[in-house]
CHARMM internal coordinates of N, CA and C (Angstrom, degrees):
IC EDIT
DIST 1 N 1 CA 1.4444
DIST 1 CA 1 C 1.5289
ANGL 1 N 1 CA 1 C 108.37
DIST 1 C 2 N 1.3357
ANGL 1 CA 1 C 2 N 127.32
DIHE 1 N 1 CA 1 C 2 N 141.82
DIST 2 N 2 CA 1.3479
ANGL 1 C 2 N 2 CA 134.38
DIHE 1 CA 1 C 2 N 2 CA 176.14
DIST 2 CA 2 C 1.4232
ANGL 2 N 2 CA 2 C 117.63
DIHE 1 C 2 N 2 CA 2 C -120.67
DIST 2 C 3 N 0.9888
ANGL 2 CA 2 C 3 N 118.24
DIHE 2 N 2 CA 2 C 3 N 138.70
DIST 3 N 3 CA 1.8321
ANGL 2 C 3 N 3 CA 118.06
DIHE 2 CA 2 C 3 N 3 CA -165.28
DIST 3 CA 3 C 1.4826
ANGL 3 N 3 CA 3 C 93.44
DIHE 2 C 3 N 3 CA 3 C -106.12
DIST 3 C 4 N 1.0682
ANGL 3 CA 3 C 4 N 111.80
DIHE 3 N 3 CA 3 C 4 N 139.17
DIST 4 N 4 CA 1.8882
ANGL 3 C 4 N 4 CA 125.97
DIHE 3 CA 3 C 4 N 4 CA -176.56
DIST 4 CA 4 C 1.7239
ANGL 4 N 4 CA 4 C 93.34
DIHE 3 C 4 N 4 CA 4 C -130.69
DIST 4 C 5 N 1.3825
ANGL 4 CA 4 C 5 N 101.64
DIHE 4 N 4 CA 4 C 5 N 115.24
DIST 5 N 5 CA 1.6724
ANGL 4 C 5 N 5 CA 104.07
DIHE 4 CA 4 C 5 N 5 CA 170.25
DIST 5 CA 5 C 1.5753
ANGL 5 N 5 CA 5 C 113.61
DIHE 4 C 5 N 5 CA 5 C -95.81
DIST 5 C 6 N 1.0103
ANGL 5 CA 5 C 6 N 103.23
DIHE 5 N 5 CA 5 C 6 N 168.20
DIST 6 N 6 CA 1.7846
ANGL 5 C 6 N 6 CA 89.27
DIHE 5 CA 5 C 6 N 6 CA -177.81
DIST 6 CA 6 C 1.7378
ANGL 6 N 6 CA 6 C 96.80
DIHE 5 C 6 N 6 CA 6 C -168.84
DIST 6 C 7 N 1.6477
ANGL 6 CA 6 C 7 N 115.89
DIHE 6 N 6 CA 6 C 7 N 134.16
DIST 7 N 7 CA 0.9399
ANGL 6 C 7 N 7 CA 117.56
DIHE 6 CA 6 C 7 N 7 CA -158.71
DIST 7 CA 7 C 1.7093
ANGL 7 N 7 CA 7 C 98.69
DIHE 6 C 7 N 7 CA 7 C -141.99
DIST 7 C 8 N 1.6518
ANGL 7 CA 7 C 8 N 111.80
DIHE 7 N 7 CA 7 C 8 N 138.94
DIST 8 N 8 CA 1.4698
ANGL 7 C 8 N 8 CA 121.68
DIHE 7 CA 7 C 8 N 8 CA 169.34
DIST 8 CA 8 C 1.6075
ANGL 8 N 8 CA 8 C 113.15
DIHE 7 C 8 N 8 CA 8 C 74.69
DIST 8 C 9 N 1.5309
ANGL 8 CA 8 C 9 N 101.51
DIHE 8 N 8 CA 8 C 9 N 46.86
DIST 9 N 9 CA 1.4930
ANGL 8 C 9 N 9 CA 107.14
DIHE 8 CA 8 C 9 N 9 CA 159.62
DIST 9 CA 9 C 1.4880
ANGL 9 N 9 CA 9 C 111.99
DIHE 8 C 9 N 9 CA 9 C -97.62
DIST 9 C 10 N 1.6228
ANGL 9 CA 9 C 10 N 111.60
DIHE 9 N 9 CA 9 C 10 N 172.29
DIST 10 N 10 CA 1.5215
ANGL 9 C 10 N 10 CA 128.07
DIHE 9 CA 9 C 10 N 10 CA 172.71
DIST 10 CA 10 C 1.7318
ANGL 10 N 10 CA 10 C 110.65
DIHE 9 C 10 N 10 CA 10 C -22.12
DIST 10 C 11 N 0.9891
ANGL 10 CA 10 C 11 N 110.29
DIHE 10 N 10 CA 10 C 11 N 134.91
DIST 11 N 11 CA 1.4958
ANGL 10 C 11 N 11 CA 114.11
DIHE 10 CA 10 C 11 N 11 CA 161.48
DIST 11 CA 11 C 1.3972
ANGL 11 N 11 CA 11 C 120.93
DIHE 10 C 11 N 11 CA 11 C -40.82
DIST 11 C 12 N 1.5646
ANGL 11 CA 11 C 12 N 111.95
DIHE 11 N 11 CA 11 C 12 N -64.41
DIST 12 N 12 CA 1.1641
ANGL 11 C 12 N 12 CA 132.55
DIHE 11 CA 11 C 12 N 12 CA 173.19
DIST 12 CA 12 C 1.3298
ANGL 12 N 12 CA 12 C 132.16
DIHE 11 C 12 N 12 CA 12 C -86.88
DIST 12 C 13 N 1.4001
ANGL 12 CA 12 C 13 N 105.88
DIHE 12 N 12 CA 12 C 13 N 25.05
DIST 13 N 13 CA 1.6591
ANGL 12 C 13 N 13 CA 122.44
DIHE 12 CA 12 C 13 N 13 CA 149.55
DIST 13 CA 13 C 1.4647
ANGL 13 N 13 CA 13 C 136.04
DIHE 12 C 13 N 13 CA 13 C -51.95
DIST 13 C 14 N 1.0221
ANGL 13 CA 13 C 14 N 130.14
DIHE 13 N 13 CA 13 C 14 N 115.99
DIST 14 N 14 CA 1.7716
ANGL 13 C 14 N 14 CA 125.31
DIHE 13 CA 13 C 14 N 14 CA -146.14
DIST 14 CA 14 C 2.1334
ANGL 14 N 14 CA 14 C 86.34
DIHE 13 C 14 N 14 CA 14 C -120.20
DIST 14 C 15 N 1.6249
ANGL 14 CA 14 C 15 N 79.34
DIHE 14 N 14 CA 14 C 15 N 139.81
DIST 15 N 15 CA 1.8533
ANGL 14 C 15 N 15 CA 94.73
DIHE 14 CA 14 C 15 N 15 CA 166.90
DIST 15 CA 15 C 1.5211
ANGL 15 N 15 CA 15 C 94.94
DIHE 14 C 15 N 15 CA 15 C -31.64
DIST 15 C 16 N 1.0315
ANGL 15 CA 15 C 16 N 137.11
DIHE 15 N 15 CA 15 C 16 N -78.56
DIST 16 N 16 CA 1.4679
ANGL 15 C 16 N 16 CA 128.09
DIHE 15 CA 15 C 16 N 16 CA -147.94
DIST 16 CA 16 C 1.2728
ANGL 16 N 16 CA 16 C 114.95
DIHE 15 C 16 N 16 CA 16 C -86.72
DIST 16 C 17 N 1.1594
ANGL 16 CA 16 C 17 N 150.63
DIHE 16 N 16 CA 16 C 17 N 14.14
DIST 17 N 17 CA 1.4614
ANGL 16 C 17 N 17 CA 149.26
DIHE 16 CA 16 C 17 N 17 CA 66.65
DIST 17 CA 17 C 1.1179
ANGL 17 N 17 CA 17 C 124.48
DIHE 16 C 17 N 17 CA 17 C 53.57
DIST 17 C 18 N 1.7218
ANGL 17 CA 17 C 18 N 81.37
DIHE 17 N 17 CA 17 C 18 N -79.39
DIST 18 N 18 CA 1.9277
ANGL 17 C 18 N 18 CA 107.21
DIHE 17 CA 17 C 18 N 18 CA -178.83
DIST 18 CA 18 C 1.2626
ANGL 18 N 18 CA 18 C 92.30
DIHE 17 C 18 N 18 CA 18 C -80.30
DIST 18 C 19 N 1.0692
ANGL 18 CA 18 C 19 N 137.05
DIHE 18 N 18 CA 18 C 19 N -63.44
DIST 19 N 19 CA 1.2361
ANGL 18 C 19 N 19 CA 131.50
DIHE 18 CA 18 C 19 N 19 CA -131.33
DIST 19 CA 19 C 1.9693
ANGL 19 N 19 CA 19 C 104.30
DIHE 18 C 19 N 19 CA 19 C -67.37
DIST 19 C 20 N 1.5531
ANGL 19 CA 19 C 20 N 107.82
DIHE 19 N 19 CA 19 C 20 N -42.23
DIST 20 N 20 CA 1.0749
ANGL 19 C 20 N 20 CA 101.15
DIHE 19 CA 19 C 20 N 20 CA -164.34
DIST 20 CA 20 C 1.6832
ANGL 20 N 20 CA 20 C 102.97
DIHE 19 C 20 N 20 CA 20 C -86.74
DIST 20 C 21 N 1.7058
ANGL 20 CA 20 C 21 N 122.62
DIHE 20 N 20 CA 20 C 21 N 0.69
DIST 21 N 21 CA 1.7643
ANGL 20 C 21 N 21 CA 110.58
DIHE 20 CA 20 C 21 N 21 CA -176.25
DIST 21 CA 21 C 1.5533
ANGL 21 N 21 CA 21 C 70.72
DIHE 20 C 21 N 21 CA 21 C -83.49
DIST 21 C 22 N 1.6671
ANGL 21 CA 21 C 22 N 137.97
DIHE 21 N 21 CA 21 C 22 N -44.18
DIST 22 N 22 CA 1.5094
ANGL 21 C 22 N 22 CA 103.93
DIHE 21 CA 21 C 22 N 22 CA -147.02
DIST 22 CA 22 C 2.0261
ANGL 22 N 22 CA 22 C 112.08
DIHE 21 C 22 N 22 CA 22 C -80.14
DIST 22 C 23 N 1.4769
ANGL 22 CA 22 C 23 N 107.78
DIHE 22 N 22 CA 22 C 23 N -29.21
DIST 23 N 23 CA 1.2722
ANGL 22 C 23 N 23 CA 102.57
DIHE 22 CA 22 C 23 N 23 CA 178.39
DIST 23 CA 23 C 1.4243
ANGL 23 N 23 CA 23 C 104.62
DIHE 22 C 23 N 23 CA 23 C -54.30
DIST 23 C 24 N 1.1317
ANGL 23 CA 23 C 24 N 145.01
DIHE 23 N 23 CA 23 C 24 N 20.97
DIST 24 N 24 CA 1.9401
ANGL 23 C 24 N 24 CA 131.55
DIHE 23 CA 23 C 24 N 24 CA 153.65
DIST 24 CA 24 C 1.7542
ANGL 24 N 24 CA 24 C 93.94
DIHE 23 C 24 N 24 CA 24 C -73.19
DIST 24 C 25 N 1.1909
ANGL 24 CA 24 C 25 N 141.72
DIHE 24 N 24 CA 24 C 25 N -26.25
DIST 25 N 25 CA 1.0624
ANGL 24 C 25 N 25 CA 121.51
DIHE 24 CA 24 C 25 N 25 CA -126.85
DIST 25 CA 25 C 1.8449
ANGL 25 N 25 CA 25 C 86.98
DIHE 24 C 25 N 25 CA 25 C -136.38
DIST 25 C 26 N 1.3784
ANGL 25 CA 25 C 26 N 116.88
DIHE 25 N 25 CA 25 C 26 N -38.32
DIST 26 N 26 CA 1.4887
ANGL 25 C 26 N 26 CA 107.23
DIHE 25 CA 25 C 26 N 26 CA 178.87
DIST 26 CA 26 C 1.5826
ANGL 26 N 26 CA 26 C 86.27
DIHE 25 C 26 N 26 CA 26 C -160.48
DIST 26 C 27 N 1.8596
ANGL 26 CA 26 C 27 N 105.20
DIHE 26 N 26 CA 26 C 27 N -174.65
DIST 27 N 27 CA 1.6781
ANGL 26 C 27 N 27 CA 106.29
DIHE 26 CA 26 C 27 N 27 CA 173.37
DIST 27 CA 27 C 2.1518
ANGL 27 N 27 CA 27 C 89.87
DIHE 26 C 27 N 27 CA 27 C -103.02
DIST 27 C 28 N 1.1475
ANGL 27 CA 27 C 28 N 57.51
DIHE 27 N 27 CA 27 C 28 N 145.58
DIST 28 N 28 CA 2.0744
ANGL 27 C 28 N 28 CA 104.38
DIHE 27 CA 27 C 28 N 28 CA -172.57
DIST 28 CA 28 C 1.4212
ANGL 28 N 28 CA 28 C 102.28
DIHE 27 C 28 N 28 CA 28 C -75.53
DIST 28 C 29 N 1.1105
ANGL 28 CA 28 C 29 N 131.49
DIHE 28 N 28 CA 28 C 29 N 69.37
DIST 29 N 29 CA 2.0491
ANGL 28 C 29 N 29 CA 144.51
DIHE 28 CA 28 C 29 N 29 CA 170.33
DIST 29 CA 29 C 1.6622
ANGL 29 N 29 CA 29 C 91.60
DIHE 28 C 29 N 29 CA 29 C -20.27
DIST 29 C 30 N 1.6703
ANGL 29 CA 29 C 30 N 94.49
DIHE 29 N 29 CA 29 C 30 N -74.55
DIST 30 N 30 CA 1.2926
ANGL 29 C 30 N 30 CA 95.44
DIHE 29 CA 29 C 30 N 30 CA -144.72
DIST 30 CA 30 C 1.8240
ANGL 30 N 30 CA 30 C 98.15
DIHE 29 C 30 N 30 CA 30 C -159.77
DIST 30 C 31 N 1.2388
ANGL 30 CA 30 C 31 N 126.73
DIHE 30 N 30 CA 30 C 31 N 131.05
DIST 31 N 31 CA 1.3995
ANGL 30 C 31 N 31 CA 141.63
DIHE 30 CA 30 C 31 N 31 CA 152.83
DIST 31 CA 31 C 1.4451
ANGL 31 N 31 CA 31 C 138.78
DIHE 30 C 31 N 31 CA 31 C -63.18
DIST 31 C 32 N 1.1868
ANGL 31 CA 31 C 32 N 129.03
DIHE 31 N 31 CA 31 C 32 N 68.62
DIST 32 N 32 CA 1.6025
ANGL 31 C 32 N 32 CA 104.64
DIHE 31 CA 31 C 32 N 32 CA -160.66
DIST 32 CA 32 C 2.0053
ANGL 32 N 32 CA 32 C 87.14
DIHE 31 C 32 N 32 CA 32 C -105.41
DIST 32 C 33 N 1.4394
ANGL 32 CA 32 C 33 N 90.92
DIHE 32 N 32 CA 32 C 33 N 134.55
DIST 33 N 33 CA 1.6475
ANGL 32 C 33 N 33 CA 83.47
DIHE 32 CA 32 C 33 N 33 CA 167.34
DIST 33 CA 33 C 1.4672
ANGL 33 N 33 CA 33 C 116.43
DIHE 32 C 33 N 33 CA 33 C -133.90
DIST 33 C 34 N 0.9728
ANGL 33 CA 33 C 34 N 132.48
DIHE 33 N 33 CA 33 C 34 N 145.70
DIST 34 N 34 CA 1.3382
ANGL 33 C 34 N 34 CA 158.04
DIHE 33 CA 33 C 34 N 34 CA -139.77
DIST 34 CA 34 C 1.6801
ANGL 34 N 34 CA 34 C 107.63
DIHE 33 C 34 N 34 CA 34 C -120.14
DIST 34 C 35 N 1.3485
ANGL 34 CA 34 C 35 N 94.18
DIHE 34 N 34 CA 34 C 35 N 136.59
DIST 35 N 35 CA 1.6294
ANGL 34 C 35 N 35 CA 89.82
DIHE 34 CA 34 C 35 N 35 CA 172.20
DIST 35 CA 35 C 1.5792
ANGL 35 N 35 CA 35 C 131.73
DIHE 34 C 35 N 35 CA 35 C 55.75
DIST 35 C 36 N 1.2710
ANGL 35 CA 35 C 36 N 130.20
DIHE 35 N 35 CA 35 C 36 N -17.93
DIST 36 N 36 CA 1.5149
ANGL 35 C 36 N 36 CA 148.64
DIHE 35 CA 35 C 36 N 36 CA -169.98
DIST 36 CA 36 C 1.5587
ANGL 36 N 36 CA 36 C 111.56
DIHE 35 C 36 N 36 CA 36 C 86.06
DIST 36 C 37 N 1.8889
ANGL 36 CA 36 C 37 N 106.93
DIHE 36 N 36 CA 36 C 37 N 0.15
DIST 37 N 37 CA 1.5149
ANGL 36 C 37 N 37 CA 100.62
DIHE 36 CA 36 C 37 N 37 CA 173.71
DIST 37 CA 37 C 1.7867
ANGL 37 N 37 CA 37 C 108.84
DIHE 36 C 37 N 37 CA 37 C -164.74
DIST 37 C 38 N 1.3768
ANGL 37 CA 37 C 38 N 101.13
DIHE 37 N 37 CA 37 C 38 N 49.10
DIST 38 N 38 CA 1.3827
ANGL 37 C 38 N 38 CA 103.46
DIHE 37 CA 37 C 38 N 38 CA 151.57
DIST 38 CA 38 C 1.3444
ANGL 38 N 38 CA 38 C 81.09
DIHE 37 C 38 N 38 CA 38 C -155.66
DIST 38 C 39 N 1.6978
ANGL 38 CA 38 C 39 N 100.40
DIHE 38 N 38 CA 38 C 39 N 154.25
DIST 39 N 39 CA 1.2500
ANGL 38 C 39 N 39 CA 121.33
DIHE 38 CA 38 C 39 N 39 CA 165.05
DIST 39 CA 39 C 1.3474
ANGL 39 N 39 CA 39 C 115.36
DIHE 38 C 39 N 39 CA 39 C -154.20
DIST 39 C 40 N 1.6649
ANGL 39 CA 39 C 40 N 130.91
DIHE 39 N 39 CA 39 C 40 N 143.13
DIST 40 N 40 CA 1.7174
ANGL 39 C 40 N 40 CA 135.42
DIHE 39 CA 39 C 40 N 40 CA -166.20
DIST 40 CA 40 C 1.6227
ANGL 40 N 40 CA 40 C 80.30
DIHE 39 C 40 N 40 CA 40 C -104.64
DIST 40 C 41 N 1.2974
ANGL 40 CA 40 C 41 N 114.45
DIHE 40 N 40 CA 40 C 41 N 130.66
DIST 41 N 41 CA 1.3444
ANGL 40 C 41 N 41 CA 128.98
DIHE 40 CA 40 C 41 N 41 CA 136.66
DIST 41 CA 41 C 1.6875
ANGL 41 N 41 CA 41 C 125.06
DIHE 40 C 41 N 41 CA 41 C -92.89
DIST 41 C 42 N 1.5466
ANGL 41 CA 41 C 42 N 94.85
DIHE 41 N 41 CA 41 C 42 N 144.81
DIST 42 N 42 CA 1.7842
ANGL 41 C 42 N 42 CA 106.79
DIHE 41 CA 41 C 42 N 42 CA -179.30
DIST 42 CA 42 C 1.3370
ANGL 42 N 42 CA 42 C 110.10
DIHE 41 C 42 N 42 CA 42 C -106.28
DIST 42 C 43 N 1.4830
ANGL 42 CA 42 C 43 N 106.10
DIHE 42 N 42 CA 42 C 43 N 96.66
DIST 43 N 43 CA 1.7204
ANGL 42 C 43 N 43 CA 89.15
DIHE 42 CA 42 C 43 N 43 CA 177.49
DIST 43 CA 43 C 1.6098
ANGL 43 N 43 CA 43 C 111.37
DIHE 42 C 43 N 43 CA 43 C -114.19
DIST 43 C 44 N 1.2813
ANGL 43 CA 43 C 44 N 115.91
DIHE 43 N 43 CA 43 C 44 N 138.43
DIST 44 N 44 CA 1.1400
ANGL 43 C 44 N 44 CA 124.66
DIHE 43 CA 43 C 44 N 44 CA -173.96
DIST 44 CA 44 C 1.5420
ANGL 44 N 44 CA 44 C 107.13
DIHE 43 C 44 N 44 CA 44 C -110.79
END
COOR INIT
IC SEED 1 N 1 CA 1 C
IC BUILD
């Protein structure tokens, strides 16, 4: 599993958001986001 951090997106960016720009690229573990604008992705 690899953790991808990512910091200073849209306010109104929703878990699935992320989830579906990052599944182009690997499958998406898990979303946890922080604050309304950082969030660590788990992609395995």
């Amino acid at each position: 599993m690899r953790l991808v951090f990512i910091g200073t997106f849209e306010y109104d960016t929703r878990q699935t958001d992320l989830e579906r720009l990052f599944s182009k690229y690997d499958r998406v573990e898990r979303v946890d986001m922080k604050s309304g604008n950082f969030i660590s992705l788990s992609l395995v």
